[in-house]
C-alpha positions as CSV (number, residue, x, y, z in Angstrom):
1,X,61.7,183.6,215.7
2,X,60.0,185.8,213.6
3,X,61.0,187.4,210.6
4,X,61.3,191.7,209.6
5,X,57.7,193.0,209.2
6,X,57.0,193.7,205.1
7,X,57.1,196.5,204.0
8,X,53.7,198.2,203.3
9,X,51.9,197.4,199.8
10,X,53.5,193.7,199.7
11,X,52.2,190.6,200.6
12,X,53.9,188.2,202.6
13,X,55.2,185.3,200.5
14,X,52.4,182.5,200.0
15,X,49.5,185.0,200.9
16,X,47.1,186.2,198.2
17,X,45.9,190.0,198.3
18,X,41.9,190.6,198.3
19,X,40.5,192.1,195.5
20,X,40.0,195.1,197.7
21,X,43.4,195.2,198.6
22,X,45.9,197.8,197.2
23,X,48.0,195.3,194.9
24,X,45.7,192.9,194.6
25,X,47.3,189.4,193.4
26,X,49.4,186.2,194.1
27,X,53.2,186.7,194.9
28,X,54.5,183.3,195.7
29,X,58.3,183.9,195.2
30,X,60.4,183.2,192.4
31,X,59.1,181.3,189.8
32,X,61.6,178.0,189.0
33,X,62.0,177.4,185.3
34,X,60.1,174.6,183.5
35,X,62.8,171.7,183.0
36,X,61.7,169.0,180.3
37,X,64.0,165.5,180.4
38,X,64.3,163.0,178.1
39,X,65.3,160.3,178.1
40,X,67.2,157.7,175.9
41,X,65.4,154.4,175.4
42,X,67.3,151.1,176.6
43,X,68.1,148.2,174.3
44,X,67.3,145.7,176.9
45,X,67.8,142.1,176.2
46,X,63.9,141.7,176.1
47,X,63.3,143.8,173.1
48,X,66.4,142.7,171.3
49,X,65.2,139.1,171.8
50,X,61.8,140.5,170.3
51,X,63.2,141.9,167.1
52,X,65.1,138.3,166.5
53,X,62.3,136.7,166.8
54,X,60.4,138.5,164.4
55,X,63.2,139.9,161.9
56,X,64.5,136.0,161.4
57,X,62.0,134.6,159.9
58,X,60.9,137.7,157.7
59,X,64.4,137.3,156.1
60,X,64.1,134.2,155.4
61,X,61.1,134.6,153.8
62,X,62.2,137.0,151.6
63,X,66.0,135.3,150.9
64,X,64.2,132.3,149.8
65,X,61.7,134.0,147.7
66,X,58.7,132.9,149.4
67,X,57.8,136.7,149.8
68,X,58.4,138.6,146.4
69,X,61.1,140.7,146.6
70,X,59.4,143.8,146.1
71,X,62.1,146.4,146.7
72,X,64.3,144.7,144.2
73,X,65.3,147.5,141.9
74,X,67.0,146.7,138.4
75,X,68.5,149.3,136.9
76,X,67.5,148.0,133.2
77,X,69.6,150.4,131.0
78,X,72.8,149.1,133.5
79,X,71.7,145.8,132.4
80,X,71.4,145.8,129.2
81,X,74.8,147.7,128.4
82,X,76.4,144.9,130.6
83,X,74.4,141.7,129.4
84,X,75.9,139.7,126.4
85,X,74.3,136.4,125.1
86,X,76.4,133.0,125.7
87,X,76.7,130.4,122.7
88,X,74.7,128.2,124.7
89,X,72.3,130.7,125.9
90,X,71.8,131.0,121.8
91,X,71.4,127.8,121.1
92,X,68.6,126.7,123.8
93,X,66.8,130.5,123.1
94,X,67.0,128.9,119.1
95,X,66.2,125.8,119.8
96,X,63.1,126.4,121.5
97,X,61.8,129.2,119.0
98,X,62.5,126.7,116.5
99,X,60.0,124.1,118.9
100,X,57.1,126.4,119.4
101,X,56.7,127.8,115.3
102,X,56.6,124.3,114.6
103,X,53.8,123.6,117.5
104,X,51.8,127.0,117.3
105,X,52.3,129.0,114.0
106,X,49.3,129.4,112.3
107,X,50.4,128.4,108.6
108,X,52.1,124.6,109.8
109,X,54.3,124.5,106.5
110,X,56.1,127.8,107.2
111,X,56.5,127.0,110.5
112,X,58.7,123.8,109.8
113,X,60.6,126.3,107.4
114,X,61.1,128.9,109.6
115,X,62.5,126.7,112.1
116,X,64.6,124.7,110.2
117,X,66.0,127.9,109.1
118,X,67.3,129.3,111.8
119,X,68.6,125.6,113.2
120,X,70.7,125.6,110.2
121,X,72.1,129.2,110.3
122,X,72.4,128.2,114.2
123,X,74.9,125.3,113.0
124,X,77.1,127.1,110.9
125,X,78.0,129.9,113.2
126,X,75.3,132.5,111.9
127,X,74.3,134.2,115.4
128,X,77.9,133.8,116.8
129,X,78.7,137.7,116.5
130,X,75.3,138.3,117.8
131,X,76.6,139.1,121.9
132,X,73.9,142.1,122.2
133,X,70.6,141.0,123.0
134,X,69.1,143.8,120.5
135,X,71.0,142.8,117.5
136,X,70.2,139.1,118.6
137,X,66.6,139.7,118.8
138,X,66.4,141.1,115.7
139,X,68.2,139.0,114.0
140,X,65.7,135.9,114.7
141,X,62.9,138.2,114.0
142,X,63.6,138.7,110.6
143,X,64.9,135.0,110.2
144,X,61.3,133.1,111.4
145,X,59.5,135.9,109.8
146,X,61.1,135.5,106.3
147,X,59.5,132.2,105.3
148,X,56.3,134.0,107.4
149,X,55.3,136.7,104.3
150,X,56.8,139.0,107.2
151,X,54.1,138.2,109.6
152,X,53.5,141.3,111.6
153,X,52.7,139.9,114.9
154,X,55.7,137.6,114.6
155,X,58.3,138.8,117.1
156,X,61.6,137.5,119.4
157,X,61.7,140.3,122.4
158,X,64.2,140.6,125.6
159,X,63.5,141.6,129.0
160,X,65.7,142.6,131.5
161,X,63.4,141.1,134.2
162,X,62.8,137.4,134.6
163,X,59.8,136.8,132.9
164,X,57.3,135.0,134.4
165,X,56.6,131.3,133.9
166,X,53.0,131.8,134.2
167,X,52.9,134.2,131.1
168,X,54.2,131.2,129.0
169,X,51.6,130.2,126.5
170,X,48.9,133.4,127.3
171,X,47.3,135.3,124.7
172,X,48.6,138.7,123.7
173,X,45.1,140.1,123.6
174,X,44.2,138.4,126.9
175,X,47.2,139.8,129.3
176,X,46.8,142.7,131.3
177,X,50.5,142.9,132.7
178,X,53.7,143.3,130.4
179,X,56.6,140.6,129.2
180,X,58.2,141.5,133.1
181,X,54.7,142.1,135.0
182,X,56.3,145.0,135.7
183,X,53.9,148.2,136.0
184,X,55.8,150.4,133.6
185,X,55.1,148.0,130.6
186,X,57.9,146.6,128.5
187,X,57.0,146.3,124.6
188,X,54.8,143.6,123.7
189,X,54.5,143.5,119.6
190,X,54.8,147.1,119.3
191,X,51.6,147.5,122.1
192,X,52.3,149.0,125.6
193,X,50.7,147.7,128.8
194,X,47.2,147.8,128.5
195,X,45.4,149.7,131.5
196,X,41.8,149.2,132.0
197,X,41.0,152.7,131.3
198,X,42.2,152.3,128.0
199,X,39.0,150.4,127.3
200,X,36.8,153.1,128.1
201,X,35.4,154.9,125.0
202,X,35.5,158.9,124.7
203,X,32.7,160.6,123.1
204,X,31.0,163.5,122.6
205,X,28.4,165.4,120.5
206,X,30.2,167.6,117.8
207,X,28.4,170.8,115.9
208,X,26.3,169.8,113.6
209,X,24.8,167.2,116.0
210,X,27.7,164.8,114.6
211,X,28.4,162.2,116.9
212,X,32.2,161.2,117.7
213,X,33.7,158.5,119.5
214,X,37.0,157.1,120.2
215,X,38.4,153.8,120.7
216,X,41.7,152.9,122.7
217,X,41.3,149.2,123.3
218,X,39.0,146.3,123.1
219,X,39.1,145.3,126.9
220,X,36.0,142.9,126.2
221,X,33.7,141.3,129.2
222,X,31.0,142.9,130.7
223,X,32.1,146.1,131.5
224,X,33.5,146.9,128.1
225,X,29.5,145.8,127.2
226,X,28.1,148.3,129.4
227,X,30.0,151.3,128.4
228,X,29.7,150.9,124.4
229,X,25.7,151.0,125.4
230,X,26.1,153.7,127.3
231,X,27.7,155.5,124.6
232,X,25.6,154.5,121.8
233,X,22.5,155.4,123.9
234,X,23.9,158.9,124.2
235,X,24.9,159.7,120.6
236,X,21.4,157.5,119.1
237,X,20.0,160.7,118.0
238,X,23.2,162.1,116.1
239,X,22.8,162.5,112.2
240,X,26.4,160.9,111.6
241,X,29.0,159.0,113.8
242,X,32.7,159.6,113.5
243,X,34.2,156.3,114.9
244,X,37.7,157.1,115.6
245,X,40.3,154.1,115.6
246,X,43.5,155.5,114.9
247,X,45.0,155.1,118.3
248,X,43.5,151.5,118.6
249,X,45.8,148.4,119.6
250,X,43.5,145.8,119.2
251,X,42.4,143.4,122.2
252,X,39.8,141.3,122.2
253,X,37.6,140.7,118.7
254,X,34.5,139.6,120.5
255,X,34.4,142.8,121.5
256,X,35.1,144.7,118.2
257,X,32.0,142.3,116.8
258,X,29.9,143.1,119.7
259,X,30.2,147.0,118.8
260,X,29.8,146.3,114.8
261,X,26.4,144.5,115.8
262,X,24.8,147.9,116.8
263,X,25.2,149.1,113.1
264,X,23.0,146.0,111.7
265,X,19.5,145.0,112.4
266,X,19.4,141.5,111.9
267,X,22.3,138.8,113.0
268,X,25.3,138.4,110.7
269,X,28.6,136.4,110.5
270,X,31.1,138.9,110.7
271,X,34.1,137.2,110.9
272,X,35.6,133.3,111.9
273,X,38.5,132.6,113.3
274,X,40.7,129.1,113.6
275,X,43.0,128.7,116.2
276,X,46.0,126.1,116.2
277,X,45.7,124.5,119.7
278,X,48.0,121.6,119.2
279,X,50.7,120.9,116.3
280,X,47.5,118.8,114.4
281,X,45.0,120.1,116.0
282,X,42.3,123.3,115.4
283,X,39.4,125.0,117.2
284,X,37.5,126.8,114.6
285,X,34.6,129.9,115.7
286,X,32.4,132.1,114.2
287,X,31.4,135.5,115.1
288,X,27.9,136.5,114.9
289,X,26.8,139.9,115.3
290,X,24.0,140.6,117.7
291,X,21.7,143.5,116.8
292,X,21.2,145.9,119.2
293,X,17.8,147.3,121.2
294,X,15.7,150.1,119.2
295,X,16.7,152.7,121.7
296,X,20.6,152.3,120.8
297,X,20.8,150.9,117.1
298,X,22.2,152.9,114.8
299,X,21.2,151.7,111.5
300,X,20.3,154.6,109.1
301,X,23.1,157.3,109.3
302,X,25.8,157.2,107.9
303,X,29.2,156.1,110.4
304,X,32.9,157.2,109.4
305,X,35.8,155.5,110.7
306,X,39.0,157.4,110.9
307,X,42.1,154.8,110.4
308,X,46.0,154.8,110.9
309,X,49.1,152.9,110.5
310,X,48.8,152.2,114.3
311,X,45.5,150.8,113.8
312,X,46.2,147.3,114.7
313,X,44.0,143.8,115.6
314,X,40.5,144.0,116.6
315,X,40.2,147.7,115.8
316,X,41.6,146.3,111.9
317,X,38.7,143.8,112.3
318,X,36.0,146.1,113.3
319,X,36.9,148.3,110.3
320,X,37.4,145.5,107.7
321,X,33.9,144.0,108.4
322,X,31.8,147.1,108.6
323,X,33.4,148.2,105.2
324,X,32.6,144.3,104.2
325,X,29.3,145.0,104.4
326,X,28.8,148.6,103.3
327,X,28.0,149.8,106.3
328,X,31.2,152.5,107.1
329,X,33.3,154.7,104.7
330,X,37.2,155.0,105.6
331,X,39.2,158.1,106.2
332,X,42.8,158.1,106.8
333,X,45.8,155.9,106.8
334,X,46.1,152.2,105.5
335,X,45.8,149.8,109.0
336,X,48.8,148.0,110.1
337,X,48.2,144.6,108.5
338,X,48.1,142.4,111.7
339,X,45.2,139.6,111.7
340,X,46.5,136.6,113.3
341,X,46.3,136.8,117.2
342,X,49.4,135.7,119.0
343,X,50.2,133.9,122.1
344,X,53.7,134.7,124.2
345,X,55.9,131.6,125.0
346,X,58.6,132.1,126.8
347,X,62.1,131.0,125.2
348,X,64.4,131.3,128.3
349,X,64.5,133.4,131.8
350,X,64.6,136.9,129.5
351,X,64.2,135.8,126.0
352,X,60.2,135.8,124.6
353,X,58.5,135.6,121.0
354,X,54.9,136.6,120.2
355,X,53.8,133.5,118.1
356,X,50.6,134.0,115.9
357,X,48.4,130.7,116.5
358,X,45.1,132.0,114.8
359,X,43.5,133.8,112.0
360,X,40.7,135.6,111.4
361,X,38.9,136.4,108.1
362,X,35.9,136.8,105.7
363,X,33.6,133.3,106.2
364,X,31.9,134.5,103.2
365,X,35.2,135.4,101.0
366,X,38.5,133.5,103.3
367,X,39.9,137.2,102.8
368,X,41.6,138.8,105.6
369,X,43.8,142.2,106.0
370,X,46.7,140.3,107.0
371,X,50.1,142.0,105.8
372,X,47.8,144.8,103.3
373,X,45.7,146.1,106.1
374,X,42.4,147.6,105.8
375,X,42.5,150.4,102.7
376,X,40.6,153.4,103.3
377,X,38.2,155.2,100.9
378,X,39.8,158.5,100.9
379,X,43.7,158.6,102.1
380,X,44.0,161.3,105.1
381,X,47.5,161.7,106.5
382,X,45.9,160.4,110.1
383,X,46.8,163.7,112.3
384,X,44.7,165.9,110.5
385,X,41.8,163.2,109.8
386,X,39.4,164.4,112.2
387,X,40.0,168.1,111.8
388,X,39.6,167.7,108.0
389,X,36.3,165.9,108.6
390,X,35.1,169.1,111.1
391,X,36.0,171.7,108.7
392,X,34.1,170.0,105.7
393,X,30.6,169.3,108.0
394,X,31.0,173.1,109.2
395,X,31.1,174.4,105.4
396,X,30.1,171.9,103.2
397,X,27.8,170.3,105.4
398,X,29.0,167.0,104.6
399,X,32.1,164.9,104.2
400,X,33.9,163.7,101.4
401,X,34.7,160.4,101.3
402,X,35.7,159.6,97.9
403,X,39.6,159.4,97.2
404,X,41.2,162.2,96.3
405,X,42.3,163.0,93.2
């Protein structure tokens, strides 16, 4: 049966108008709306079997400590405020401090006095008020240091992390990772983490064609190598060279003799050091400067060094045997006094000590800048060093470096 004829100008449902048809176009009706589903993932027993059989093992794995449990967060200040020491917690932490200055100090007799000392103030209840670990700490620090002429790299340190048992017996100047090998870098004497940008040198070329460079760290090895040439090849054709050390925590004192040996032209023994390997036993080594090509000596002008109380170790070394030999005038602050290296031994699961095993000196003279420091030439409160010495080479055209009177 067929359906009422359209009406004119409409198409008839499913038919497309010509072009040249009046109302040209495609009326199919009315249009449905677009419906979107979704749908709800089922937990079937295949795919929960699937996560057992992947999940168990993972946590045992990380329960039993075969995977580091990185996601372990310690909230340290927490900790501390809840953390007391134990009188047997004491006595092992003493006992074992006592051990290791007897093995590794550097001077053997204060060693043996140091350690009896604080076994006997152990015995008769000296460190039994001691329950914070600060007070503890600091307690033992001034005790092993007082028959040490107050040894400077001599400390007893506590860290809310375990610490490591690999980091027993390293060198302080050697690690690259803090008490906790934690990232943030816990206090290790008085020196944060050492990052291995912190061995890059800054320099530049000042007015007056005055060299300037600055030294963080001694990182040592053969990139430290490469980027002291680079430097020294840049500023070669300064008139003066501003070396400044007063941020400088030390490191490694090859390295501090490898950058004196561009300031000499022939081969010296700068400094030697001995090193306590075994409670009778030393390793003794010299350190022989190694003069530098022509293109990057600098051997005629004259070289500043700009100093601080936080200039420590190897940067102390680098500034005691240039002014040794006459080749350097100091500006600024007296050095920190520190030059026996240390190792770290570890005293119990959060209780440490730097120990000094070494010293380094004068071969010529057996002098050092242990406890004194390095003395500059002309005292400089050390934040205004370097901006005294650019105001007196833009109008005086040279720098005093006299003391003052």
């Amino acid at each position: 049966m067929r359906g009422p004829p359209q009406a004119a100008g409409r198409a008839a449902p499913g038919r497309c108008r010509q072009r040249d048809e009046p109302g040209a176009g495609c009326h199919r009706g009315p249009v449905k709306p677009l419906r979107i589903h979704f749908h709800r993932p089922r937990l079937t027993r295949k795919l929960v079997l699937r996560l057992v059989i992947v999940m168990v093992p993972l946590v045992w794995l990380y329960a039993t400590h075969v995977i580091p449990p990185v996601f372990e967060i310690i909230d340290k200040n927490e900790f501390l405020a809840k953390f007391q020491t134990t009188p047997e917690m004491r006595a092992e932490v003493v006992e074992n401090l006592a051990r290791q200055m007897e093995q590794h100090y550097v001077d053997p007799a204060r060693g043996k006095k140091a350690a009896y000392r604080i076994r006997y103030k152990l015995k008769v209840g000296g460190y039994e008020e001691l329950l914070n670990q600060r007070n503890f700490t600091d307690e033992l620090t001034m005790d092993v240091r007082g028959d040490t002429d107050d040894d400077r790299n001599l400390r007893v340190v506590f860290v809310a992390n375990v610490i490591p048992q690999q980091l027993d017996g390293s060198a302080v100047v050697d690690a690259r990772t803090a008490w906790d090998a934690q990232a943030e870098g816990t206090e290790v004497n008085t020196l944060g983490l050492v990052t291995a940008t912190d061995g890059v040198p800054k320099f530049e070329v000042m007015k007056g064609n005055v060299g300037y460079m600055k030294v963080i760290h001694f990182n040592g090895g053969a990139m430290a190598s490469k980027k002291f040439a680079e430097v020294m090849e840049a500023l070669h054709d300064t008139q003066m060279l501003v070396l400044d050390l007063r941020d400088n925590s030390g490191g490694d004192p090859k390295s501090a003799v490898e950058l004196a040996g561009y300031f000499f032209a022939q081969p010296l023994k700068l400094a030697a050091m001995e090193t306590r390997t075994a409670p009778d036993k030393w390793v003794r080594e010299t350190f022989v400067s190694k003069p530098a090509p022509a293109n990057l000596a600098y051997l005629k002008q004259p070289v500043i060094i700009l100093t601080s109380r936080e200039t420590v170790s190897a940067g102390e070394l680098l500034a005691f045997v240039l002014k040794q030999h006459g080749r350097v005038k100091i500006l600024g602050e007296s050095t920190r006094g520190g030059s026996h290296p240390a190792i770290r031994v570890r005293l119990d699961d959060h209780f440490g000590a730097t120990i000094p095993n070494a010293r380094i000196f004068d071969p010529q003279t057996n002098t050092s800048w242990e406890t004194s420091g390095v003395i500059p030439d002309r005292y400089l409160l050390a934040y205004q060093a370097l901006e005294i010495v650019k105001k007196e080479l833009q109008f005086k055209g040279a720098v005093k470096t006299t003391p003052d009177k």
